[in-house]
C-alpha positions as CSV (number, residue, x, y, z in Angstrom):
1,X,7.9,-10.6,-4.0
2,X,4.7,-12.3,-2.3
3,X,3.6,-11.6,1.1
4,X,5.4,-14.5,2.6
5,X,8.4,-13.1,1.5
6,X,7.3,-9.5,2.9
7,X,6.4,-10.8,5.9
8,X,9.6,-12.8,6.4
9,X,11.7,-10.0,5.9
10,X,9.6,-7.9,8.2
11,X,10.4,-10.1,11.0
12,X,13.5,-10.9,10.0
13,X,14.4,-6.8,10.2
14,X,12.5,-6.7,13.6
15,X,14.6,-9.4,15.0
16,X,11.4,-11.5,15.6
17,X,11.2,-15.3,15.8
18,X,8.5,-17.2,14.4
19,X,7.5,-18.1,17.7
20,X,7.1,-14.4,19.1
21,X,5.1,-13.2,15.4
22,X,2.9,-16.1,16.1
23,X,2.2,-15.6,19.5
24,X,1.7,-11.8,18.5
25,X,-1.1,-12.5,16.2
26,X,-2.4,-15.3,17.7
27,X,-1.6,-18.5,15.3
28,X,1.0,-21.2,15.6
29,X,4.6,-20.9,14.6
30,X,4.1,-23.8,11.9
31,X,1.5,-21.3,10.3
32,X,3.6,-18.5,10.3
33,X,6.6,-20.8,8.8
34,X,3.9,-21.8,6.1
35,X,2.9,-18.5,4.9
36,X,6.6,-17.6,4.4
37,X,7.2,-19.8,2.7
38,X,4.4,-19.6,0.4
39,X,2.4,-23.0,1.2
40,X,-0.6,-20.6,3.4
41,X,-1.7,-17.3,2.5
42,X,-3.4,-15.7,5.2
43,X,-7.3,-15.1,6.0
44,X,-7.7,-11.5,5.8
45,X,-8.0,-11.5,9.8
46,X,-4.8,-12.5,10.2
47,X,-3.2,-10.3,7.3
48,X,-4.6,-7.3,9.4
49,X,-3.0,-8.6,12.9
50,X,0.6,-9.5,10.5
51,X,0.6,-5.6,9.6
52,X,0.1,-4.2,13.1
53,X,2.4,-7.0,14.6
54,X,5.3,-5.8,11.3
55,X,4.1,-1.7,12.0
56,X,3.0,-1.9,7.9
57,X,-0.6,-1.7,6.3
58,X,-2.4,-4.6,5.0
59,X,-1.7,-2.8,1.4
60,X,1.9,-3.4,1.8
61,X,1.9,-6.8,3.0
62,X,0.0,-7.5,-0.4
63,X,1.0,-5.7,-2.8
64,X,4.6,-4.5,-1.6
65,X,3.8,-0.5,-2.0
66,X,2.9,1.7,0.8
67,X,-0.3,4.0,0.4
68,X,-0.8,7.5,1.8
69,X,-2.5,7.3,5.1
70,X,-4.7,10.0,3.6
71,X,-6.5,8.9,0.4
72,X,-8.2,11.8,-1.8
73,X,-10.0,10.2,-4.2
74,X,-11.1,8.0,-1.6
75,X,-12.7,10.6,0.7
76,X,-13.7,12.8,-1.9
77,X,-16.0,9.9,-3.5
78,X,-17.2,8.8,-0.2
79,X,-18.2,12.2,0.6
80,X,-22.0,12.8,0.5
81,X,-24.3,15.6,-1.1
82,X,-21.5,16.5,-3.8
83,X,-23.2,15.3,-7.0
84,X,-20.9,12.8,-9.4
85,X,-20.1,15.3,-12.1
86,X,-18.7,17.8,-9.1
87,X,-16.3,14.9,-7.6
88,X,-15.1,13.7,-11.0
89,X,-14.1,17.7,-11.4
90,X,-12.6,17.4,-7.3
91,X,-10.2,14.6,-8.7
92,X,-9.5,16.1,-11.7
93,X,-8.6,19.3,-9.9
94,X,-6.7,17.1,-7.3
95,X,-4.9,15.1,-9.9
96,X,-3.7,18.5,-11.7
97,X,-2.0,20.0,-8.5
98,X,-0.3,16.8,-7.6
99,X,1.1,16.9,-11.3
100,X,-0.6,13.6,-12.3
C-alpha cells in the first residue's frame, strides 16, 4: 500500500471529506484527491500536517508500520559522553532483553 492509499483510508475511517482534510492541512481538495490517488506525493511539510490531521506518525503514512514512540537505539546513540564501543554493547544488551 502507498501513502495515497494510507491516507485515503485514514480519512475514509475518520469520516472526513476531502474538503475538511484539506482545509485541515492547509492545501486544496484537488491536491488531496491527487495524492490518493497516487498522481502527488507529498512535500514532507505536508506529510507531517497529513499525520497529525489522520492522529498517525509520518512513519506510518510512509511505510505503513507504526514505530515505538520511544526509540532505544535511537536515544542511546544520540546520547553524548558514552564512547562507541559502550553503545554498541547498550544495543546489544537492549537487543538481548527484548529477545531480538
Amino acid at each position: 500500500m502507498e501513502i495515497g492509499s494510507r491516507v485515503r483510508t485514514l480519512r475514509d475511517a475518520l469520516k472526513l471529506t476531502q474538503d475538511e482534510l484539506a482545509r485541515e492541512t492547509g492545501v486544496t481538495a484537488q491536491n488531496i484527491s491527487r495524492i490518493e490517488g497516487a498522481l502527488n506525493v507529498p512535500s514532507l511539510d505536508l506529510l507531517v500536517k497529513l499525520s497529525r490531521a489522520l492522529g498517525v506518525s509520518a512513519d506510518f503514512l510512509l511505510t505503513g508500520e507504526e514505530t515505538p514512540a520511544f526509540d532505544v537505539k535511537g536515544a542511546i546513540r544520540g546520547t553524548v559522553g558514552l564512547s562507541a564501543k559502550s553503545k554498541r554493547l547498550l544495543i546489544e544488551l537492549v537487543g538481548e532483553l527484548r529477545g531480538e
